[in-house]
N, CA, C and O atoms as CSV, one atom per row, in Angstrom:
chain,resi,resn,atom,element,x,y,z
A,1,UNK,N,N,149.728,167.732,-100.147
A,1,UNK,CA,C,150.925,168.130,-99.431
A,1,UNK,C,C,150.576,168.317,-97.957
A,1,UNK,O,O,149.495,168.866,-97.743
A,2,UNK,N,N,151.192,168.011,-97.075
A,2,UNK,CA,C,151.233,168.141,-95.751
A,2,UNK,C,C,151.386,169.381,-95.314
A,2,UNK,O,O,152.530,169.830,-95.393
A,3,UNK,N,N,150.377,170.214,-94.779
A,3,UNK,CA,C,150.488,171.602,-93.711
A,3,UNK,C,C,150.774,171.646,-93.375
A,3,UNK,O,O,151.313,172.753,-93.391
A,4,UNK,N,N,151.368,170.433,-91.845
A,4,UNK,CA,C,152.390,170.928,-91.168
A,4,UNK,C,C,153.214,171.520,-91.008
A,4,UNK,O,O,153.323,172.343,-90.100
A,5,UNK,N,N,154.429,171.138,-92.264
A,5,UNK,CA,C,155.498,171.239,-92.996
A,5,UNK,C,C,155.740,171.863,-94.255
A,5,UNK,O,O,155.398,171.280,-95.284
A,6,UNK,N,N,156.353,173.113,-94.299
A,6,UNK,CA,C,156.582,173.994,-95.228
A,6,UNK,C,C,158.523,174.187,-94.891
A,6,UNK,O,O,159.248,174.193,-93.896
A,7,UNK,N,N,158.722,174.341,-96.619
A,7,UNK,CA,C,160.201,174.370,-96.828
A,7,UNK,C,C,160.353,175.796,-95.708
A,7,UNK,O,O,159.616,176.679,-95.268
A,8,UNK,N,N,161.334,175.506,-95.628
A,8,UNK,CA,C,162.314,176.534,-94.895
A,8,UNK,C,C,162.650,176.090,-93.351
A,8,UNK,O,O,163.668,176.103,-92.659
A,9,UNK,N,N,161.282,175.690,-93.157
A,9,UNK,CA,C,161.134,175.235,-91.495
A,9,UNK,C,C,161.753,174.479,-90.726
A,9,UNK,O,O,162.053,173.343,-91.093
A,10,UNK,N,N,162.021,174.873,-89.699
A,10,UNK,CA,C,163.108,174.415,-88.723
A,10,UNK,C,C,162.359,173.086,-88.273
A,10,UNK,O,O,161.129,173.063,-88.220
A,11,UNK,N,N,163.100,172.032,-87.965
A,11,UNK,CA,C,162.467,170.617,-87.761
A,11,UNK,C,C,163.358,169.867,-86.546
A,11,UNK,O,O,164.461,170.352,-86.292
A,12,UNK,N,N,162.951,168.832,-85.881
A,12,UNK,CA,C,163.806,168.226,-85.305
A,12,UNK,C,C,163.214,166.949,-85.536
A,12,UNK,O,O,162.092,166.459,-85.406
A,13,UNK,N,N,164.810,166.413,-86.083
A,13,UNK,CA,C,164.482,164.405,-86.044
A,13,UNK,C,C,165.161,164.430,-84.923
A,13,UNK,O,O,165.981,165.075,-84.269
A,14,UNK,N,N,163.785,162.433,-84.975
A,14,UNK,CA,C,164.231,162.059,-83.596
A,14,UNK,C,C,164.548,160.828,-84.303
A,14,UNK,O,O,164.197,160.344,-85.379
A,15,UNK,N,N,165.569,160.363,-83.058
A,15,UNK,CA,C,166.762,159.583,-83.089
A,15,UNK,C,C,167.164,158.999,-82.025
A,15,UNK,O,O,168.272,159.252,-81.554
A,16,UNK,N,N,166.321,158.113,-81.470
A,16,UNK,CA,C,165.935,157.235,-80.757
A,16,UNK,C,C,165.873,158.282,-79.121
A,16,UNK,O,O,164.716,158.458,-78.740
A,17,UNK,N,N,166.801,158.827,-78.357
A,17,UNK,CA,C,166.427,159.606,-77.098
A,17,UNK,C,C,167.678,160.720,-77.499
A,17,UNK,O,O,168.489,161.066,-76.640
A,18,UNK,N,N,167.709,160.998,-78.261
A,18,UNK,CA,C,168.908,161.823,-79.496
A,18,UNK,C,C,167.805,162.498,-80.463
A,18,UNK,O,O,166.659,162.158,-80.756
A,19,UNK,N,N,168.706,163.715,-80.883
A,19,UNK,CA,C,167.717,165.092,-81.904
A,19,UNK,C,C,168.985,165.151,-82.570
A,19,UNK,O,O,170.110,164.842,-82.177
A,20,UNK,N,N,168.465,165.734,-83.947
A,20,UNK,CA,C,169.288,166.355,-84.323
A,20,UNK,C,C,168.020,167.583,-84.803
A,20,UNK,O,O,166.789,167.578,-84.777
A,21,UNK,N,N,169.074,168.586,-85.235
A,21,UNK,CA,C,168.160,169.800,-85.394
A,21,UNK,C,C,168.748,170.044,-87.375
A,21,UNK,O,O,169.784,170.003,-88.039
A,22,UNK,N,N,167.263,170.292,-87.562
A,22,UNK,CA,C,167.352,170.628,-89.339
A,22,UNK,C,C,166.500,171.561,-89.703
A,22,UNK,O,O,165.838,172.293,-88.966
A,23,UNK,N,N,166.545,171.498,-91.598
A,23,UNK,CA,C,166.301,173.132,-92.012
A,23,UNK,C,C,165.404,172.216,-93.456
A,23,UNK,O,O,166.130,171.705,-94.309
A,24,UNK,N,N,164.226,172.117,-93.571
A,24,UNK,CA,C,163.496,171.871,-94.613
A,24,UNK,C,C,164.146,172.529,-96.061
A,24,UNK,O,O,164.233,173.704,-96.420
A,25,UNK,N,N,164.503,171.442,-96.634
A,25,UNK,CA,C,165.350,172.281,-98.316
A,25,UNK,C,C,163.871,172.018,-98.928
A,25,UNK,O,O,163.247,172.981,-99.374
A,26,UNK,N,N,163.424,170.983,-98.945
A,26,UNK,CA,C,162.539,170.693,-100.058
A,26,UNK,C,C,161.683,169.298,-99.738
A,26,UNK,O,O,162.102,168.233,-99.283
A,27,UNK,N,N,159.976,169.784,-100.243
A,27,UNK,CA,C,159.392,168.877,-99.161
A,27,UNK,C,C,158.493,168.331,-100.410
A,27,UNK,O,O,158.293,168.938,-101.462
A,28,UNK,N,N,157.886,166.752,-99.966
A,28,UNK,CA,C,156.718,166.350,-101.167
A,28,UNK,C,C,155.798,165.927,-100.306
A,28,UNK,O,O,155.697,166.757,-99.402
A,29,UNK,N,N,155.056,164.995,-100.158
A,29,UNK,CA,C,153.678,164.892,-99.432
A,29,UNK,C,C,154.564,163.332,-98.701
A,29,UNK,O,O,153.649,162.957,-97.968
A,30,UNK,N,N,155.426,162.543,-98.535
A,30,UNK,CA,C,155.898,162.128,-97.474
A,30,UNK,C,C,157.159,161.938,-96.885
A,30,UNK,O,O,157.463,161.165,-95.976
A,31,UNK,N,N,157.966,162.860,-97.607
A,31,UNK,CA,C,159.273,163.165,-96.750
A,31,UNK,C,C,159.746,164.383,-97.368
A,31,UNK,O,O,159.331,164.746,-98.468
A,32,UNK,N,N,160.969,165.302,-96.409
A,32,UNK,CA,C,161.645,166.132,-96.805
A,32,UNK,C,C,163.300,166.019,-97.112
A,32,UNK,O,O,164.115,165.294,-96.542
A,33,UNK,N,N,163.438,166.628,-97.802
A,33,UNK,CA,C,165.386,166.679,-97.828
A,33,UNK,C,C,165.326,167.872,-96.589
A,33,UNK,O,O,164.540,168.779,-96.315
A,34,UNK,N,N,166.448,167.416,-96.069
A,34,UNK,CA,C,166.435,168.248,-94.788
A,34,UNK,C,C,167.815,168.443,-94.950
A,34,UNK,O,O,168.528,167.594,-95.484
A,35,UNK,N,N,168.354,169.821,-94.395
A,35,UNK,CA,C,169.849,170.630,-93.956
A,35,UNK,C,C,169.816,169.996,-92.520
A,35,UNK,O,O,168.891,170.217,-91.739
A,36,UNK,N,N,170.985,169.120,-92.198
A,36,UNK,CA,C,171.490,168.837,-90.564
A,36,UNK,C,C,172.442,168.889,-90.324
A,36,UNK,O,O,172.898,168.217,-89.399
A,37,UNK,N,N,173.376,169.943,-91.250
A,37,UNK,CA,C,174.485,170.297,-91.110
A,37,UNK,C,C,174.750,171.998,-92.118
A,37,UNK,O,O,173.956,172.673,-92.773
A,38,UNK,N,N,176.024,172.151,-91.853
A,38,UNK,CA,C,176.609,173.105,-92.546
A,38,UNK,C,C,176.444,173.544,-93.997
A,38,UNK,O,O,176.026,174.610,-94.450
A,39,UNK,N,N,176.962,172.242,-94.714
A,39,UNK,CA,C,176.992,171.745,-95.995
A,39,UNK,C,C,175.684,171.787,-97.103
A,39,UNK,O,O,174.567,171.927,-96.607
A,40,UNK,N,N,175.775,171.692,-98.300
A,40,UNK,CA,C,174.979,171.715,-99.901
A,40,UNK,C,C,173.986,170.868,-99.658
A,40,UNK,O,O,172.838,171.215,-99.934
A,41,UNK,N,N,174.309,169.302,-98.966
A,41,UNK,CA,C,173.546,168.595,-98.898
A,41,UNK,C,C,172.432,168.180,-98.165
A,41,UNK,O,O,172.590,168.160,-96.945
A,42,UNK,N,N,171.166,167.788,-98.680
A,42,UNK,CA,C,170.275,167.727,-97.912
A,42,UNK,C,C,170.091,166.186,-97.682
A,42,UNK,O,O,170.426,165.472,-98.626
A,43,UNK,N,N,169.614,165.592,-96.579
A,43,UNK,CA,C,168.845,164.369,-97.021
A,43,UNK,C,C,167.805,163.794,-96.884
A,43,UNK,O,O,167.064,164.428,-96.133
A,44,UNK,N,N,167.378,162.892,-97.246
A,44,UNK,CA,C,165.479,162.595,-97.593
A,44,UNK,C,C,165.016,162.108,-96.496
A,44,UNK,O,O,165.425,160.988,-96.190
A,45,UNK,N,N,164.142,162.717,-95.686
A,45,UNK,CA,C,163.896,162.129,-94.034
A,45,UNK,C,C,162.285,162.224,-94.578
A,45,UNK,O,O,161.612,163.061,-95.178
A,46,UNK,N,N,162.042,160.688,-93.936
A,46,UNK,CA,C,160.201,160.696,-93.759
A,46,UNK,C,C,159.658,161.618,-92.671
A,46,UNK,O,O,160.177,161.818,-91.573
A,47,UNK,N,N,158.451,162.186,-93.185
A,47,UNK,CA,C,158.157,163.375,-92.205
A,47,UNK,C,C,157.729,162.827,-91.063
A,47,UNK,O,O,157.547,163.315,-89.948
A,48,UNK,N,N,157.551,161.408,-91.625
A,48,UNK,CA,C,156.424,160.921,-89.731
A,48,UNK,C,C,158.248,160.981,-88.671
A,48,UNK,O,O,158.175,160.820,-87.453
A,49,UNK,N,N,159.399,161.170,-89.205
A,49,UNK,CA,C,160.465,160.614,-88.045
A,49,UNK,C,C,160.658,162.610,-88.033
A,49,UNK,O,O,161.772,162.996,-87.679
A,50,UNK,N,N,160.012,163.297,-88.262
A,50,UNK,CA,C,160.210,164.933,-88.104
A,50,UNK,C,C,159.188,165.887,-86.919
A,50,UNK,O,O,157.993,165.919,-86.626
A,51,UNK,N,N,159.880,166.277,-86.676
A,51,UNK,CA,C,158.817,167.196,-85.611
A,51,UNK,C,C,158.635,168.377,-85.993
A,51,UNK,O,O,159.606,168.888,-85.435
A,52,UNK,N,N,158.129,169.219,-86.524
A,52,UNK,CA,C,158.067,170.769,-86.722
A,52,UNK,C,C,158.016,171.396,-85.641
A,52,UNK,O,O,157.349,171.151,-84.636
A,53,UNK,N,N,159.316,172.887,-86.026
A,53,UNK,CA,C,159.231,174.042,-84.796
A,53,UNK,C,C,158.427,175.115,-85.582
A,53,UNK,O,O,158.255,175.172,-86.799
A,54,UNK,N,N,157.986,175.927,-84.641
A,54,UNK,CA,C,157.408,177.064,-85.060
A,54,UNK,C,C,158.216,178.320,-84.235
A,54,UNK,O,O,158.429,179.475,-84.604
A,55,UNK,N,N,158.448,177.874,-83.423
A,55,UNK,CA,C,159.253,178.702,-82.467
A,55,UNK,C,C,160.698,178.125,-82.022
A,55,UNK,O,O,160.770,177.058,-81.412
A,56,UNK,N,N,162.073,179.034,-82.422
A,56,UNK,CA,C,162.741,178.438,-82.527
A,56,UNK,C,C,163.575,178.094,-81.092
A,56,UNK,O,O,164.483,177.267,-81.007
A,57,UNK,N,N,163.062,178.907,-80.009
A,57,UNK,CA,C,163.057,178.328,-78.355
A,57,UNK,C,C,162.326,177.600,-78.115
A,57,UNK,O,O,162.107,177.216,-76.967
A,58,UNK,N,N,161.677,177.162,-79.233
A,58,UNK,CA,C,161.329,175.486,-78.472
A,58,UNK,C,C,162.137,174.176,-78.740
A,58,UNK,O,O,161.940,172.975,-78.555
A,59,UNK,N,N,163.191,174.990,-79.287
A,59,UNK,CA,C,164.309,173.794,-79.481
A,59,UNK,C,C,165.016,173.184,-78.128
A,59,UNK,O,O,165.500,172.076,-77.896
A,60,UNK,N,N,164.881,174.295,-77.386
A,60,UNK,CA,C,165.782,173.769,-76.083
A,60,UNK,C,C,165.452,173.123,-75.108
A,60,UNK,O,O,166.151,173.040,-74.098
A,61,UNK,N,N,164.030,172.410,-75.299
A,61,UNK,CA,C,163.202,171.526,-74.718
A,61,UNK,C,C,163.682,169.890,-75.565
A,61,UNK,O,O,163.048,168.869,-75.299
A,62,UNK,N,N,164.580,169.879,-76.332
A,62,UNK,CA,C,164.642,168.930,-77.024
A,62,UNK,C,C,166.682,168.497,-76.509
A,62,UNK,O,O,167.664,169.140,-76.879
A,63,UNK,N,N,166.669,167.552,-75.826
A,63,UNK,CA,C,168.299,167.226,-75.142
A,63,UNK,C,C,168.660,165.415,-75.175
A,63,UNK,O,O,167.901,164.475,-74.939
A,64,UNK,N,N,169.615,165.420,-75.431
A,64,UNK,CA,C,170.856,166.595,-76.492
A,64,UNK,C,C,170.700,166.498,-77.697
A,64,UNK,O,O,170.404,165.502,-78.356
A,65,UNK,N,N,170.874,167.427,-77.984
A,65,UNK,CA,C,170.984,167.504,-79.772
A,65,UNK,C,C,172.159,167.569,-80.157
A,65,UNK,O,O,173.074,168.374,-79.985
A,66,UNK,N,N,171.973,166.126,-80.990
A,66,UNK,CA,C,173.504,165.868,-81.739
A,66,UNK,C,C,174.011,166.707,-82.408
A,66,UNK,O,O,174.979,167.089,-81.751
A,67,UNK,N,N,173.969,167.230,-83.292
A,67,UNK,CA,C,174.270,168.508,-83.889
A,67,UNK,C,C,174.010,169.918,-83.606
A,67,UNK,O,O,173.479,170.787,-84.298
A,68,UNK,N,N,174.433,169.942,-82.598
A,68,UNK,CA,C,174.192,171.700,-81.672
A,68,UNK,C,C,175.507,172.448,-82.345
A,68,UNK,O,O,175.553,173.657,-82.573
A,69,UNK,N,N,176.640,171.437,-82.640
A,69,UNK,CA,C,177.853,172.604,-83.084
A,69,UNK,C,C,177.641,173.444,-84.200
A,69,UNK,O,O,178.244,174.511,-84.315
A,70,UNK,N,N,176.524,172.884,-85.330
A,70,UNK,CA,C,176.267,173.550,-86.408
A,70,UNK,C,C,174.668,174.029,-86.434
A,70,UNK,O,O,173.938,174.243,-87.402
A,71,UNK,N,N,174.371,174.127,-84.837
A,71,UNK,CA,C,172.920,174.746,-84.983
A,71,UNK,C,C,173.097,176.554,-85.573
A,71,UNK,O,O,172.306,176.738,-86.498
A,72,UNK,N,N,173.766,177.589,-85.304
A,72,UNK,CA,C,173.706,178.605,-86.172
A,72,UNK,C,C,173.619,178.439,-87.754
A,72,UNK,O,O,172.939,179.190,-88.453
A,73,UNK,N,N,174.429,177.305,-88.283
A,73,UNK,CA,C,174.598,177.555,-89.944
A,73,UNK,C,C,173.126,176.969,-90.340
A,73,UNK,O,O,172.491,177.436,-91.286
A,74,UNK,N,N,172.676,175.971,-89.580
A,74,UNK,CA,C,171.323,175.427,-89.950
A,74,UNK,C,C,170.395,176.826,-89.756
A,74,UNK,O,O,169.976,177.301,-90.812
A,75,UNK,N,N,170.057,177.485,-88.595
A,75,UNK,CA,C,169.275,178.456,-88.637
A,75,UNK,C,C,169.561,179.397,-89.502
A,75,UNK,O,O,168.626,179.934,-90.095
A,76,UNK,N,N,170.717,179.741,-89.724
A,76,UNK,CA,C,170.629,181.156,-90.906
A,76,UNK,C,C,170.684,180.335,-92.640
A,76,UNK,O,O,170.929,180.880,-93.716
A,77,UNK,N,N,170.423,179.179,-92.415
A,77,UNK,CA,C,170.328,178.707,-94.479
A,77,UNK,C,C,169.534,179.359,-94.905
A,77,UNK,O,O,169.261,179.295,-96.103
C-alpha cells in the first residue's frame, strides 16, 4: 500500500492547469475512490493523477479549483 496516501486525506487532482479538490473514501495500492463533491459517490482516480495535502492551507496555492463551491462539504466528510 502506498504511504503517501491514507483514507480520509485531503487530495488534489490535477486536471490539466485545473484542480479539483477531494476527500480519500477508500484507497488500494494504485488508485483511490475519491469524494469531489457533496454527494455518496466516490470515484476511482489513479494515485499517480493525485497530490496529497497534509495541510489544508496548502490548498490555496493550487488555482482555480474547479470545485471550490463544494470545498466545505468535501472537508467536513
Amino acid at each position: 500500500m502506498n504511504v503517501k496516501f491514507k483514507e480520509g486525506q485531503i487530495v488534489i487532482y490535477t486536471k490539466g492547469d485545473k484542480y479539483q479538490i477531494g476527500k480519500i473514501k477508500l484507497l488500494n495500492e494504485t488508485h483511490a475512490f475519491v469524494w469531489y463533491h457533496g454527494g455518496d459517490t466516490a470515484a476511482k482516480t489513479s494515485l499517480t493523477m493525485l497530490i496529497p495535502i497534509d495541510d489544508v492551507d496548502e490548498i490555496n496555492k493550487f488555482s482555480p479549483i474547479i470545485n471550490e463551491y463544494c470545498m466545505k462539504e468535501i472537508l467536513t466528510k
